[in-house]
C-alpha positions in Angstrom: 62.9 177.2 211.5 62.7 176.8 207.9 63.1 179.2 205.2 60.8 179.2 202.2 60.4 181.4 199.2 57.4 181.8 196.6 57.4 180.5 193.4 56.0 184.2 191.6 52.9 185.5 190.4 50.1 183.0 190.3 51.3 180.1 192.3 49.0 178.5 194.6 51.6 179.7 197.5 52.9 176.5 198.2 56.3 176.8 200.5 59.2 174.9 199.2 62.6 174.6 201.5 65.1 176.8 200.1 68.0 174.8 199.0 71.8 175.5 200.5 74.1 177.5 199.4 76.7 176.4 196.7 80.0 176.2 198.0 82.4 178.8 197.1 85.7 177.4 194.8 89.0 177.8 195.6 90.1 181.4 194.2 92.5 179.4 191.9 90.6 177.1 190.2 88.0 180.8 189.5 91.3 182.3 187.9 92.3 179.2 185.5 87.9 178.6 184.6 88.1 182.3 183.7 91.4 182.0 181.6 89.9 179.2 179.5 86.8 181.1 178.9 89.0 183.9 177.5 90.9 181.8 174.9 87.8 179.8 173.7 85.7 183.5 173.2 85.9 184.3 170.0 87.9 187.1 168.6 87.0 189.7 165.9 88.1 188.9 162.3 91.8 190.6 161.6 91.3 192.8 158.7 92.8 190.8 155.4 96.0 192.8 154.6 96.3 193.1 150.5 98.9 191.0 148.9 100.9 192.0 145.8 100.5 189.4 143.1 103.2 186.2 142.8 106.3 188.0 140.3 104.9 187.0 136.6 101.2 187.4 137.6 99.0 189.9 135.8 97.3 192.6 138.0 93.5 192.1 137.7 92.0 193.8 134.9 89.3 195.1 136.9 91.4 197.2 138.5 93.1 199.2 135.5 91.7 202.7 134.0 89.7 202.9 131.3 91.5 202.8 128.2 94.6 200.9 129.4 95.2 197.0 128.0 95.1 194.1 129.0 96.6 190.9 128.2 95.0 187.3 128.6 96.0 184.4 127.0 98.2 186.0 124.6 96.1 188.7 123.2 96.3 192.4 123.8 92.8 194.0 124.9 91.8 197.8 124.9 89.5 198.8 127.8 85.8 199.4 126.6 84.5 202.4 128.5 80.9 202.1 130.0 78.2 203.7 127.9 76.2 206.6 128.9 72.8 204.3 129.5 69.5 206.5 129.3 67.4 205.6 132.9 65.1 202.5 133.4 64.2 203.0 136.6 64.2 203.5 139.7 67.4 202.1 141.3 67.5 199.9 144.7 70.2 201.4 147.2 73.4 199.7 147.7 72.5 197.7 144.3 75.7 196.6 142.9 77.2 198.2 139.6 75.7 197.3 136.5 78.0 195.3 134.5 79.0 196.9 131.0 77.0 196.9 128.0 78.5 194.9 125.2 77.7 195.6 121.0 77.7 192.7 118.9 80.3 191.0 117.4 80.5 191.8 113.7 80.5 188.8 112.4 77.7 187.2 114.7 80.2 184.9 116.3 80.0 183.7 119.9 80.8 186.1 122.2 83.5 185.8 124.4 83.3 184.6 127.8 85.0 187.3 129.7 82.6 189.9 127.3 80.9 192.6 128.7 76.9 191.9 129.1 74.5 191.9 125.6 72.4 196.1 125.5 69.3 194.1 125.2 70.2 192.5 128.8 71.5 195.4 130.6 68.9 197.8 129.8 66.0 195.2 128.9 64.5 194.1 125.6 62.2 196.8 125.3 64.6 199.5 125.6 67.1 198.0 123.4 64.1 198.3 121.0 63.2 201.3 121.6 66.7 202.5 120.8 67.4 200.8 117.6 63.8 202.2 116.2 64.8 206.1 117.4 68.3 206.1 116.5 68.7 203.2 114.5 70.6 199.9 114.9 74.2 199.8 116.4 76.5 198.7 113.8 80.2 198.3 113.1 82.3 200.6 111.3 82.0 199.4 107.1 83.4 196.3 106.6 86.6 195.8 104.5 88.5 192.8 104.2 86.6 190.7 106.7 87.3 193.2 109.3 85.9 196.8 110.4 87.4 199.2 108.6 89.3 200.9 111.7 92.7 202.3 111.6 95.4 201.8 113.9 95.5 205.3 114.7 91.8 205.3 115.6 92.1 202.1 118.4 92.0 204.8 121.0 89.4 207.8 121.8 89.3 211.4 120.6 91.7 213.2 122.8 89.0 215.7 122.7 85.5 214.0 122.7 82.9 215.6 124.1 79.9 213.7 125.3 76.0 214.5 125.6 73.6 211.9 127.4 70.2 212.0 126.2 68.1 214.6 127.2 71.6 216.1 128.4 71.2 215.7 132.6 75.0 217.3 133.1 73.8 220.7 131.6 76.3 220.8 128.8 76.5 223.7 126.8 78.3 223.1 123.0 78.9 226.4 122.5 81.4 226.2 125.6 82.9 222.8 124.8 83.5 223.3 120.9 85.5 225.7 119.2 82.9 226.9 116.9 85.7 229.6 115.4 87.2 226.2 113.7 84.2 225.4 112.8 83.5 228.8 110.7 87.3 228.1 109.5 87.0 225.0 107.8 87.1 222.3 110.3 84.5 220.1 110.4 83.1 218.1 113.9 82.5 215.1 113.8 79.5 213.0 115.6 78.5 210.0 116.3 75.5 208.4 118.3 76.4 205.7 120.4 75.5 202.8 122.3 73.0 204.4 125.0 72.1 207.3 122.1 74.8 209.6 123.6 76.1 212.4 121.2 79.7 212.3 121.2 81.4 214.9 119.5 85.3 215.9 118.4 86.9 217.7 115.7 88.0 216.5 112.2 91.8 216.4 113.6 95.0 214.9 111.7 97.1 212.8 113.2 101.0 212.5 113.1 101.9 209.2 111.7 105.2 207.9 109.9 104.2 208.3 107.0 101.0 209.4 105.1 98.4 207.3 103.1 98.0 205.8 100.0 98.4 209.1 97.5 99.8 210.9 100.1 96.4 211.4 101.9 97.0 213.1 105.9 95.8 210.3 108.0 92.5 211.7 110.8 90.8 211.0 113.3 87.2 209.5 112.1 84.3 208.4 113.7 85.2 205.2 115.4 87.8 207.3 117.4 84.3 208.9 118.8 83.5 205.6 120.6 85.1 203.0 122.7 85.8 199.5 121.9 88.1 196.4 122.6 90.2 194.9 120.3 91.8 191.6 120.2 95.3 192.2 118.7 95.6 188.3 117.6 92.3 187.9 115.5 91.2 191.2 115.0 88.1 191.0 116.4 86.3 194.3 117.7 83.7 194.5 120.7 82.3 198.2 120.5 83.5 201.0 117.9 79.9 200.4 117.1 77.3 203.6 116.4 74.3 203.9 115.5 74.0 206.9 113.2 77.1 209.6 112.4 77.4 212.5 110.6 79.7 215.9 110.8 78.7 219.5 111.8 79.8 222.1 109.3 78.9 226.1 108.7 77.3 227.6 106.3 78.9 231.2 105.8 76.3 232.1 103.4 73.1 231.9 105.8 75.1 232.0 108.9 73.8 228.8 110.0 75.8 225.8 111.5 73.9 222.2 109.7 74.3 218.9 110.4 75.0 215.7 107.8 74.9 212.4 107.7 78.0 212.1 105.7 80.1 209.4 107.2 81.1 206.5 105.0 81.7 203.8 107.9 78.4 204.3 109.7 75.7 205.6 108.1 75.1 203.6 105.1 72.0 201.6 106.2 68.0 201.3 105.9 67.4 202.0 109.2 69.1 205.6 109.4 67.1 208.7 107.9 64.9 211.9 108.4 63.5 210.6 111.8 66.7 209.8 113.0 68.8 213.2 112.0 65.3 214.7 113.0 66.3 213.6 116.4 70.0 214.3 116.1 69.3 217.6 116.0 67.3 218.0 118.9 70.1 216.1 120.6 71.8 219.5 119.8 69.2 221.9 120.8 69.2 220.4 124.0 72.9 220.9 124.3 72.1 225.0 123.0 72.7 224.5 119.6 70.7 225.0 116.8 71.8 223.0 113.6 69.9 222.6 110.4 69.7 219.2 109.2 71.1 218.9 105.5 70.8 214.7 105.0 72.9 213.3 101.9 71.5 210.4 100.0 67.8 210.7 100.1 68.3 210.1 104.1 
């Protein structure tokens, strides 16, 4: 008798002889085939155990705090913090971080390598147009000796800078975060706008230093202590401490008003800063709750 399947669906039912068995193997030889197989499967990846860098190494920069140094090929380095960038659309999810924004060197020479990306890039032409026409151009603290005119003692930020992004999305109020009673007292704020056009704020405060200035003036805190920059301790070089208008914020007892000016000798004195800019200063105050009068010096 002979034994016959069908091939499926749609054959012409044709019988074929079925073909014998396959022979079983001997249990033994099953065991080793089935060893083999195991050791030739591949295994998941071992998760890549951190190693401490070789004794004499430097610790990747990347990995420090803002505002702690670094030191590559002999120079000394400050941290530059990110700006506070105003939106330019809609983000992609899981897009990586944007890289941070670099000013301009001030004396138009080739950037460095390991710099932090060009505004104009970052942000796009456009905006980085749009930016220097509202707020005016980002520029370098007044020039003195081929060099920005920044003291030592201002390398570092405010200890008690306040910042407000444009159109102020965090909700911050600057009748909480300033002392306005110093204010009435005597002591000026100072403000700067920065890369992005955030406000960024901090009292007029002295400093303790060995020994006071020429004439015996106190030494302060000015406006580039407002914003963050990079220094190269061999050449002098600056990447940031740039702004692009700054003024202070005074009271007036008389009218009981507070008023802002564009008095700052390292960063306002330029074509491109005037009424439409404090205009817009100001309402960079009003959105934080404040209203200031605008009180420009030098026909601004």
């Amino acid at each position: 008798m002979k034994t016959t399947d069908r091939i499926g669906p749609g054959a012409s039912g044709a019988a074929r002889p079925a073909y014998p068995a396959k022979p079983a193997e001997p249990a033994e030889t099953t065991a080793a085939t089935a060893a083999t197989a195991a050791t030739a499967a591949p295994q998941p990846p071992r998760r890549a155990r951190s190693v401490e860098p070789p004794s004499g190494m430097p610790v990747d920069a990347r990995a420090r705090a803002p505002g702690g140094e670094t030191r590559a090929s002999g120079a000394t380095r400050r941290r530059t913090d990110a700006a506070d960038l105003p939106p330019v659309g809609p983000q992609r999810p899981n897009a990586a971080a944007p890289r941070r924004a670099r000013s301009a060197s001030p004396d138009g020479r080739t950037p460095h390598a390991d710099g932090p990306m060009p505004l104009a890039q970052l942000v796009g032409g456009a905006t980085a147009e749009r930016l220097d026409r509202s707020w005016g151009t980002l520029q370098s603290a007044r020039i003195k000796n081929g060099h920005p005119q920044i003291h030592a003692w201002e390398d570092a930020l405010h200890p008690q800078r306040v910042s407000v992004p444009l159109r102020n999305p965090r909700g911050v109020r600057l009748q909480e975060v300033l002392d306005l009673q110093a204010i009435r007292d005597g002591t000026p704020v100072l403000w700067s706008i920065g890369m992005g056009a955030t406000l960024y704020l901090g009292p007029h405060t002295q400093v303790e230093t060995p020994a006071p200035g020429p004439g015996g003036k106190a030494h302060r805190l000015g406006h580039p202590s407002l914003v963050a920059g990079t220094r190269d301790e061999t050449t002098g070089d600056w990447w940031g401490k740039q702004a692009r208008i700054s003024g202070e914020l005074l009271w007036d007892a008389a009218r009981q008003k507070f008023f802002i000016t564009n008095q700052s000798g390292r960063y306002s004195r330029h074509p491109d800063r005037g009424a439409d800019q404090m205009a817009r200063v100001a309402q960079h105050f009003k959105d934080g709750g404040m209203e200031v009068e605008v009180r420009p010096i030098g026909g601004a």
